[in-house]
C-alpha positions as CSV (number, residue, x, y, z in Angstrom):
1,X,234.2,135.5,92.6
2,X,233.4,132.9,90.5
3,X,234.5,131.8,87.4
4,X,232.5,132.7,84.0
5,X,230.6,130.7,83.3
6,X,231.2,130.8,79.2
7,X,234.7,129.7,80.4
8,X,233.4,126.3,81.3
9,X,235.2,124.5,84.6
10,X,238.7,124.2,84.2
11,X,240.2,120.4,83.9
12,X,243.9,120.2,83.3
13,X,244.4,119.2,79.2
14,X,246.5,115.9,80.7
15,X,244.2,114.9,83.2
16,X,241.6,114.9,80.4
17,X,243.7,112.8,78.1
18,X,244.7,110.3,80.8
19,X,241.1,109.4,81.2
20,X,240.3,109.3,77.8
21,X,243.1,106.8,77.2
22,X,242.4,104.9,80.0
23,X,238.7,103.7,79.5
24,X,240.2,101.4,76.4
25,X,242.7,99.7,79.0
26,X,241.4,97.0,81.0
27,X,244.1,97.6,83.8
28,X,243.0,100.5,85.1
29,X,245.8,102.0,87.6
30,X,244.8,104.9,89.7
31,X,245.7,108.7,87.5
32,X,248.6,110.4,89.2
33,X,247.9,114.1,89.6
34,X,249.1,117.3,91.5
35,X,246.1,119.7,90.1
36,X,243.8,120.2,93.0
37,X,242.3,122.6,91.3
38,X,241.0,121.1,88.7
39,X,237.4,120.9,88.6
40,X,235.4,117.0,88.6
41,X,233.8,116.6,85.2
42,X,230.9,113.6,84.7
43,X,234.1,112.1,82.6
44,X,236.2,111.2,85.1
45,X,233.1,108.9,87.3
46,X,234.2,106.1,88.3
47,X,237.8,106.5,87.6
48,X,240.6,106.0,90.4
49,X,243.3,109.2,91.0
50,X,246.0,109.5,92.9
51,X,246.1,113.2,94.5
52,X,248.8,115.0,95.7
53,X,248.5,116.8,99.2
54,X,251.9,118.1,99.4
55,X,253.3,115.2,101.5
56,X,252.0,111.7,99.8
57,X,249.8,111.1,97.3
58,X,245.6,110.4,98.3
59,X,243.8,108.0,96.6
60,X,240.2,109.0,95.5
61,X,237.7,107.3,93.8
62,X,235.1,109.7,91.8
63,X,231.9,109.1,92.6
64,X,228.6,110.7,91.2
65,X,228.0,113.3,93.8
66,X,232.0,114.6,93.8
67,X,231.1,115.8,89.5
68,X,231.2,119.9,90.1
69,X,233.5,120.5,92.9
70,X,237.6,120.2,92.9
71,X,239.9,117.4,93.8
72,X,241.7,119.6,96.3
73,X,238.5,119.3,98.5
74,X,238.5,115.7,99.1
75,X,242.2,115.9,100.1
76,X,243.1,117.7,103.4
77,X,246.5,119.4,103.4
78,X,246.6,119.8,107.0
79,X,246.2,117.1,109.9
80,X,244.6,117.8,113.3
81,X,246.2,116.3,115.9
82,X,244.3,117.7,118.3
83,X,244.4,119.9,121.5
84,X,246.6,118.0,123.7
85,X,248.5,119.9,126.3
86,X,245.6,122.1,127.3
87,X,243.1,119.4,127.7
88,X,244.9,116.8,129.1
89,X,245.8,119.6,132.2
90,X,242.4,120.3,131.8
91,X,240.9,116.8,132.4
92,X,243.4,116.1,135.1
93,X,242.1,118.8,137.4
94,X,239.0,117.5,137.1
95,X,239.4,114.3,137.4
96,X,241.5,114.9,141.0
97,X,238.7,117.1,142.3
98,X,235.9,114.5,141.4
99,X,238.0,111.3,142.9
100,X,238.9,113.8,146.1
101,X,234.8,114.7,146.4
102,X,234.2,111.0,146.4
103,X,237.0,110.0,149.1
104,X,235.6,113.2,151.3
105,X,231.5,110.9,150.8
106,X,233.0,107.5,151.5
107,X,234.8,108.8,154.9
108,X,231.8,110.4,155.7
109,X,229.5,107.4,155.8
């Protein structure tokens, strides 16, 4: 379910004042922050934060088209490495049974 919409989107209250006191700095180091679920606002366009993923911190850079959805969507929390037992047994077979087809032609001509 979503949230009312009378509610507004939630923003952390720190997040909100980190922003606001960073567009009168001129160096503008990236906004540490551990709430993924706080929700982009038009505000914060344009603004660098650091996001935690629960191992290191992500940096992000808010763009126009990121305003609506939350920061824990542009940082993964989990890493695929891949299937790599399976398909590696997998594309072995294979590739024994195509070089043994080709061996089998060659002797054949």
């Amino acid at each position: 379910m979503a949230r009312a919409v009378w509610k507004g989107p939630f923003v952390e209250e720190s997040l909100i004042k980190k922003v606001e006191k960073q567009k009168n700095e001129t160096n503008k180091k990236p906004i540490k922050t551990w709430s993924r679920k706080s929700t982009i606002i038009p505000d914060f366009v344009g603004v660098s934060f650091l996001i935690y993923n629960g191992k290191k911190f992500i940096a992000i850079r808010v763009s126009e088209d990121m305003v609506g959805h939350k920061f824990g969507e542009f940082v993964p929390t989990r890493q695929f490495f891949g299937h790599t037992p399976a398909d590696k047994k997998a594309k072995q077979t294979t590739m024994e049974t195509s070089t043994a087809t080709a061996t089998k032609t060659d002797s054949k001509q």
